[in-house]
C-alpha positions, 0 to 999 in steps of 0.5 A: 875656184882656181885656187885648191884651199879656196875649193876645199872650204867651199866644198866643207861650207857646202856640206855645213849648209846641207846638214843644216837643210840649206840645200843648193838650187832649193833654197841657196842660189849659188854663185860663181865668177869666172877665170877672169873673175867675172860673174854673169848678172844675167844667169843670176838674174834668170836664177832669181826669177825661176827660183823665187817669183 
């Protein structure tokens, strides 16, 4: 999310999937990495089980 093209088309594909009913924490776990490009397995994990089980 550092870089500002990269921010830019997350931010218009979000609004493509809103207008198509896919909505953020309802129905699309969204993700993200780190400053070091890292991503957290755990919260996602956790994410996963709240969400979907």
């Amino acid at each position: 999310m550092s870089s500002k093209e990269y921010r830019e088309h997350h931010k218009w594909k979000m609004e493509v999937y809103e207008k198509a009913g896919i909505v953020p924490w309802k129905n699309l776990i969204v993700t993200y990495d780190d400053e070091d490009g890292n991503i957290n397995v755990g919260i996602i994990e956790s994410e996963i089980k709240n969400k979907l089980i």
